[in-house]
VMD Tcl script that draws the C-alpha trace (Angstrom):
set ca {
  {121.71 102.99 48.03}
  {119.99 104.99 45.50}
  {121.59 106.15 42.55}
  {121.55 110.09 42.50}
  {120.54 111.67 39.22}
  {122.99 113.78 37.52}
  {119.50 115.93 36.83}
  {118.70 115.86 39.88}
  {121.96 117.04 41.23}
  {121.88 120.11 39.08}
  {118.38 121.09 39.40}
  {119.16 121.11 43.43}
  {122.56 123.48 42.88}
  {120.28 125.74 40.50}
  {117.08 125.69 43.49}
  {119.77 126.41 46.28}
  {121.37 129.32 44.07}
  {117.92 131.34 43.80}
  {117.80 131.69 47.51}
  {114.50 130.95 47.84}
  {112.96 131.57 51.58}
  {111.83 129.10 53.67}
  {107.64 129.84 54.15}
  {105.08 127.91 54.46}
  {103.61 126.18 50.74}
  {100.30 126.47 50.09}
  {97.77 123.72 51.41}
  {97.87 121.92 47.90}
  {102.14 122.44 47.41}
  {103.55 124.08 44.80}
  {101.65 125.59 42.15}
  {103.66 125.07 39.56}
  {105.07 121.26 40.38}
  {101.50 120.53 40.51}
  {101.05 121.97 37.21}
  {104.11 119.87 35.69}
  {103.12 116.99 37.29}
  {99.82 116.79 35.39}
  {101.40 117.25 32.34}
  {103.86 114.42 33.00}
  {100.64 112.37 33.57}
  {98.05 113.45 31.53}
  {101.12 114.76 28.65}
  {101.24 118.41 27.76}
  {98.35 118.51 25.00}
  {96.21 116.63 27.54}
  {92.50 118.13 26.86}
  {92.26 118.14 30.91}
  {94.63 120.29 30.91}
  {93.88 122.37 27.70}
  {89.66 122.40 29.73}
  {91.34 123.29 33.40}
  {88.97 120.26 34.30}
  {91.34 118.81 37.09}
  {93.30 119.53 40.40}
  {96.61 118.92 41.21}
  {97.63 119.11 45.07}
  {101.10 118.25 46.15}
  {100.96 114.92 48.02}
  {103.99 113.31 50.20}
  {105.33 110.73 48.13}
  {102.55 108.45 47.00}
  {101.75 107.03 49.62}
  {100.38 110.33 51.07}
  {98.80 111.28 47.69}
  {97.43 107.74 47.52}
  {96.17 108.84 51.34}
  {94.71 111.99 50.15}
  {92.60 110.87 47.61}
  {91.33 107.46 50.01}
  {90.24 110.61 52.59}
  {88.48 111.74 49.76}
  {86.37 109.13 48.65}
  {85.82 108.15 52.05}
  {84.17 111.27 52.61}
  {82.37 111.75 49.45}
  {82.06 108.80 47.12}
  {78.40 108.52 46.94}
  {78.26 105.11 45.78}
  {79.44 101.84 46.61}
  {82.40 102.66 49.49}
  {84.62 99.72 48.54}
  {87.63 99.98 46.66}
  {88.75 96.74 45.06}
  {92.46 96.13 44.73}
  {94.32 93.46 42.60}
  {95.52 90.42 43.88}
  {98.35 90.58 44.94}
  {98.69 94.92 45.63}
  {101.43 96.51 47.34}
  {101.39 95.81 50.91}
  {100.44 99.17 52.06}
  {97.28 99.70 50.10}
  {94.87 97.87 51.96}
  {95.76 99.99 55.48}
  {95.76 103.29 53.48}
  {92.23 102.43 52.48}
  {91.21 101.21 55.29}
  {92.23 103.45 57.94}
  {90.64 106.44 55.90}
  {87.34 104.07 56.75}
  {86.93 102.48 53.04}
  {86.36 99.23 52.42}
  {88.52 96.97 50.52}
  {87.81 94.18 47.94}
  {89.76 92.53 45.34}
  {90.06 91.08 41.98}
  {91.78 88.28 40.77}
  {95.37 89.60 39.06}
  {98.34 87.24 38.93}
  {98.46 83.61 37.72}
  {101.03 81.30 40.12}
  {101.25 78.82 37.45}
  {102.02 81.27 34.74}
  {103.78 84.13 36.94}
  {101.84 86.25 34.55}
  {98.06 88.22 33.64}
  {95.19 86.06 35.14}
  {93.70 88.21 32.17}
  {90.10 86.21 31.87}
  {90.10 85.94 35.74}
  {90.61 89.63 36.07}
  {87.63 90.61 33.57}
  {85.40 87.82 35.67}
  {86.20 89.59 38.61}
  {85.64 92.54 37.70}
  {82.47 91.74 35.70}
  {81.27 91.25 39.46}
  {82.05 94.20 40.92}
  {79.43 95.88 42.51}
  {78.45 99.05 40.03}
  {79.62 102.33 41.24}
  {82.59 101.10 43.63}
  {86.09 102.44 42.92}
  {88.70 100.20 41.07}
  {92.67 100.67 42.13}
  {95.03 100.11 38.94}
  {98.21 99.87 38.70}
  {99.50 102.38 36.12}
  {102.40 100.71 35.06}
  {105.29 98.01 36.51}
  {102.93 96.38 39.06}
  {103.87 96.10 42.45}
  {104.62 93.66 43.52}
  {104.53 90.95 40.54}
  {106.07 93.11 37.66}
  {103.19 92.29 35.54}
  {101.16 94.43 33.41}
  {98.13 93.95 31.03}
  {99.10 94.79 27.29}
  {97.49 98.01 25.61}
  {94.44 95.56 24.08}
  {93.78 94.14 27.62}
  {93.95 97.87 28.93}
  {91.59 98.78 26.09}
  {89.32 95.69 27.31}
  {89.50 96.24 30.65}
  {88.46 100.31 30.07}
  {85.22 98.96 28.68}
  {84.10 97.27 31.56}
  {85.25 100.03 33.72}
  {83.05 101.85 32.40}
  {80.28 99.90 31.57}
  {80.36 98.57 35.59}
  {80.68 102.51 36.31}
  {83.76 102.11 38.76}
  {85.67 104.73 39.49}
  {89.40 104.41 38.37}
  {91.73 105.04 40.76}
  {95.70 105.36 39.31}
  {98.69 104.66 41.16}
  {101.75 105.78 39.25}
  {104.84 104.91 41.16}
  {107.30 104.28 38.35}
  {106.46 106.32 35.01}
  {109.60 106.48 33.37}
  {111.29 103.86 35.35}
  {109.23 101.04 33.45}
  {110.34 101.29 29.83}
  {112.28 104.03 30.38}
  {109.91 106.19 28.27}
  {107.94 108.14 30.25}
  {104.74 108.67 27.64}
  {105.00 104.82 27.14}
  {104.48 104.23 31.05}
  {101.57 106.31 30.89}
  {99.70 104.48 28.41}
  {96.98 103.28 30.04}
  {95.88 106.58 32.11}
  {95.87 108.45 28.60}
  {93.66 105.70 27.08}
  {91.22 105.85 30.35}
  {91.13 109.54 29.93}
  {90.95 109.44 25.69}
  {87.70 107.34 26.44}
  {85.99 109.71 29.07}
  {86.84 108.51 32.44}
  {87.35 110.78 34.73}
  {89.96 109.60 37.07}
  {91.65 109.52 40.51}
  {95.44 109.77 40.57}
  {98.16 109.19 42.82}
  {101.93 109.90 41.28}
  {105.29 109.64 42.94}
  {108.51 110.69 42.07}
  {110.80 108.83 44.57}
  {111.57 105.91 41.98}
  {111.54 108.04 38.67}
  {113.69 110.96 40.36}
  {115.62 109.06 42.93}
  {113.95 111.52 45.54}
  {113.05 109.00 48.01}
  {113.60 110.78 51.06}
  {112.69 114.09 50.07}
  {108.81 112.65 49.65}
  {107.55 114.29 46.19}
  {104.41 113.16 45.07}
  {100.82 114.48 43.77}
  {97.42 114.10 43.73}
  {94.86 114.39 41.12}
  {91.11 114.36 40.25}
  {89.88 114.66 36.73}
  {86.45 116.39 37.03}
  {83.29 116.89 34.64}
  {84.45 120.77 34.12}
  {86.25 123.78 35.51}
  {83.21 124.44 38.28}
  {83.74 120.86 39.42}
  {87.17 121.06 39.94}
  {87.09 124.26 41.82}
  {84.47 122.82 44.57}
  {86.68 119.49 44.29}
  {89.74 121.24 45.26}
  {88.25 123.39 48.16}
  {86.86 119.90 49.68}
  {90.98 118.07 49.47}
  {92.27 121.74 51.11}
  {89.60 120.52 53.82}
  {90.94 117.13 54.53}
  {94.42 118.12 53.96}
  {94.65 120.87 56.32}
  {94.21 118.45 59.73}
  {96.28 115.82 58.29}
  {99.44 118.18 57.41}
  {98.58 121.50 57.24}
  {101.27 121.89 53.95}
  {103.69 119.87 52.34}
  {107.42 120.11 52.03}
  {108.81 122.37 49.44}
  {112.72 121.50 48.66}
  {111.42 118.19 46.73}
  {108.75 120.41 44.85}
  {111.05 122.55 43.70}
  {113.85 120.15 42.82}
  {111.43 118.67 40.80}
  {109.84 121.39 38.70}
  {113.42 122.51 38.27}
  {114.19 119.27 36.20}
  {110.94 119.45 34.29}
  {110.65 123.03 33.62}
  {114.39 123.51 32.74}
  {115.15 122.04 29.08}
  {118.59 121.06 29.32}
  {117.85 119.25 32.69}
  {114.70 117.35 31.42}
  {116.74 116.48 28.44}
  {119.36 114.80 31.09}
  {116.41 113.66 33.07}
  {114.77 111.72 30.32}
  {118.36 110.10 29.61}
  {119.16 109.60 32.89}
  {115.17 107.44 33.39}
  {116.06 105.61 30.04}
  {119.46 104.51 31.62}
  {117.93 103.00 35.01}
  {115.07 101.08 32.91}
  {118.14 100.35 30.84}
  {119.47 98.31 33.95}
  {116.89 97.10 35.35}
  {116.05 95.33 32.08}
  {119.67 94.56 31.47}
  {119.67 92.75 34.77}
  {116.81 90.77 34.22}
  {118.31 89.01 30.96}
  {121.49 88.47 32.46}
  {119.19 86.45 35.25}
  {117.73 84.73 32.57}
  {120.82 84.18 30.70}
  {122.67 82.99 33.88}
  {119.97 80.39 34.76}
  {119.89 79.06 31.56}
  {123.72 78.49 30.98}
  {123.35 76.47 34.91}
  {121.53 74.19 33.23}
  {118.26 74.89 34.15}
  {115.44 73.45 32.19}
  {112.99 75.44 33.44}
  {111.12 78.11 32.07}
  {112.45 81.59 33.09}
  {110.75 83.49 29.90}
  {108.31 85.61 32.62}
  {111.49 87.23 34.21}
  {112.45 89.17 31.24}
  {108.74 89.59 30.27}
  {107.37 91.35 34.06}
  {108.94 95.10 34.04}
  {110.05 97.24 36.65}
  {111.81 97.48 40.07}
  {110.49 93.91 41.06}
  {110.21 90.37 40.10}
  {108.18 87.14 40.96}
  {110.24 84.18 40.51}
  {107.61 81.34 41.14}
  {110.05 80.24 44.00}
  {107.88 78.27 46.50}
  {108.34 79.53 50.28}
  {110.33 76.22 51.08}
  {112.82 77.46 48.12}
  {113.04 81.04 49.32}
  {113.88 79.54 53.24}
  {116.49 77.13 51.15}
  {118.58 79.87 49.06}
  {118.52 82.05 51.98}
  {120.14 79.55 53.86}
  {122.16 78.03 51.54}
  {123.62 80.84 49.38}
  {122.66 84.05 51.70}
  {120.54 84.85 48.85}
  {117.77 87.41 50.45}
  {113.65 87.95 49.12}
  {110.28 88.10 50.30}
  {108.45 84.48 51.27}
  {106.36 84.86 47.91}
  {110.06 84.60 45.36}
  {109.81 87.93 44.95}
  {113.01 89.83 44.17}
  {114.48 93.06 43.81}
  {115.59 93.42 40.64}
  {116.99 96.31 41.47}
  {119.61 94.72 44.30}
  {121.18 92.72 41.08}
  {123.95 93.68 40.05}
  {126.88 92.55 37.07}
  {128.90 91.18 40.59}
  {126.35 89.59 41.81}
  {123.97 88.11 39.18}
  {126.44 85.22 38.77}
  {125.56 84.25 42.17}
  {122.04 84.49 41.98}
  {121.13 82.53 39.12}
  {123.97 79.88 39.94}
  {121.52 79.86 43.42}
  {118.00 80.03 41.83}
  {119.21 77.55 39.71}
  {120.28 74.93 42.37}
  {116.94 75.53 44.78}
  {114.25 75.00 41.52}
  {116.23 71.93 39.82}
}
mol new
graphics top color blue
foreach p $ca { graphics top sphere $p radius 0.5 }
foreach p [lrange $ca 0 end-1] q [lrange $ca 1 end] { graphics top cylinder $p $q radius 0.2 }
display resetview
């Protein structure tokens, strides 16, 4: 189940005490969550902030921010309609895309025999990208292999971004939940943006804020100027107002609470550190575990991937063989929830992993 944020628990006891009534939001959400959540992103002292050269709309969770924006470009990209995704993406990408009537492509990402960066095969991919089609990135802790490019490849891969003149498209699921430092997480958007791409964002705060069901996320387009993003934002109110009319507020709030209140983003930013803490706690005991079974393989990429997720290099045949053998539980492709590990169960696991890869 997920872990409830001390933060997160306050911030809703101070929301519920202000009484606040129940109308509609605004088409784009809360003003002021989208405010803080582009200054999450972007960081305070952001020049698109300081230049009002963005909008923020409230989106439901990611995946309807990711939506909103994929309406967007569908509508008015003028260029090459394709969006090309790494390989492997989360699962739900491609039918977000394609079901707001964009096409979808992809570049090579993850290396099998590594369980790392297919670095070189990403920039040859990429180098073939048809100029002026949109490129999805991962912002950080890819989903679903764990790995991310270092800041030099993120440097390298900017440069061809922009020499191919793609259009970057963000997904931030996890800022925060990564590293545990939430400016750290956000590296790479910050270096896009300190070298003059203007981006497309999708953020969500159900992993970072452990507000899963309460479906908090945003939307954002970084525009030439001011003027831009005024006729940008009257063009998402357009699309959004048939899809939803308005998004939900109690998550909003909950969540401008904790990042406009200083004691509780004090707590939050502890409370973040502590679940990265785990996660990456969890992934050396794995290590740690296989190695002490015996195991002469090499496990280094399990404590080098970050985030919620891991891929093991398990073969299908393995995956059917713990499942059966020691009611061990992951996805066909050996990837596991780091998350589901636990100090009670870890034991298990690698004892398990072990036996199935020896």
């Amino acid at each position: 189940q997920p872990y409830v944020l001390p933060s997160v628990v306050q911030a809703e006891q101070n929301v519920i005490q202000k009484k606040l009534n129940k109308e509609y939001a605004p088409i784009g959400g809360e003003g002021d969550f989208c405010k803080e959540a582009a200054k999450l992103a972007f960081g305070a002292d952001s020049s698109v902030i300081a230049d009002s050269r963005y909008v923020t709309v409230q989106g439901i969770s990611g995946t309807g921010s990711l939506r909103i924006g994929a309406e967007l470009i569908s509508k008015h990209w003028p260029l090459n309609k394709t969006i090309y995704l790494p390989k492997p993406s989360w699962g739900n990408h491609t039918p977000i895309f394609k079901f707001a009537g964009f096409n979808v492509g992809a570049y090579t990402y993850y290396d099998p025999s590594t369980c790392g960066l297919n670095f070189a095969g990403a920039m040859e991919d990429i180098k073939n990208i048809p100029e002026g089609s949109v490129i999805l990135l991962h912002a950080c802790a890819h989903n679903p292999t764990g790995v991310d490019p270092i800041p030099e490849q993120w440097k390298e891969m900017s440069a061809l971004i922009k020499q191919k003149n793609l259009l970057p498209y963000f997904d931030m699921a996890y800022q925060g939940f990564a590293s545990g430092d939430v400016d750290k997480d956000a590296f790479a958007l910050r270096y896009f943006i300190s070298e003059g791409h203007n981006v497309l964002l999708a953020q969500s705060f159900a992993k970072n804020m452990g507000l899963y069901g309460e479906r908090v996320g945003a939307f954002t387009v970084v525009c030439a100027d001011k003027d831009e993003a005024a006729r940008v934002e009257s063009q998402i109110k357009i699309l959004i107002r048939p899809m939803y009319s308005n998004p939900p507020r109690h998550g909003a709030r909950v969540a401008t609470e904790v990042m406009t209140n200083p004691e509780l983003r004090a707590q939050w930013m502890k409370d973040v550190k502590f679940m990265a803490d785990r996660i990456i706690s969890m992934r050396t005991q794995l290590r740690d575990g296989l190695a002490k079974n015996g195991s002469s393989r090499d496990w280094k990429h399990i404590t080098d991937q970050i985030g919620m997720f891991a891929f093991t290099g398990m073969t299908p045949a393995q995956v059917e063989q713990i499942t059966k053998d020691y009611s061990v539980y992951l996805t066909k492709d050996g990837r596991i929830s780091i998350a589901g590990i636990t100090s009670g169960n870890v034991g298990h696991l690698a004892e398990a992993m072990h036996a199935v890869t020896k």
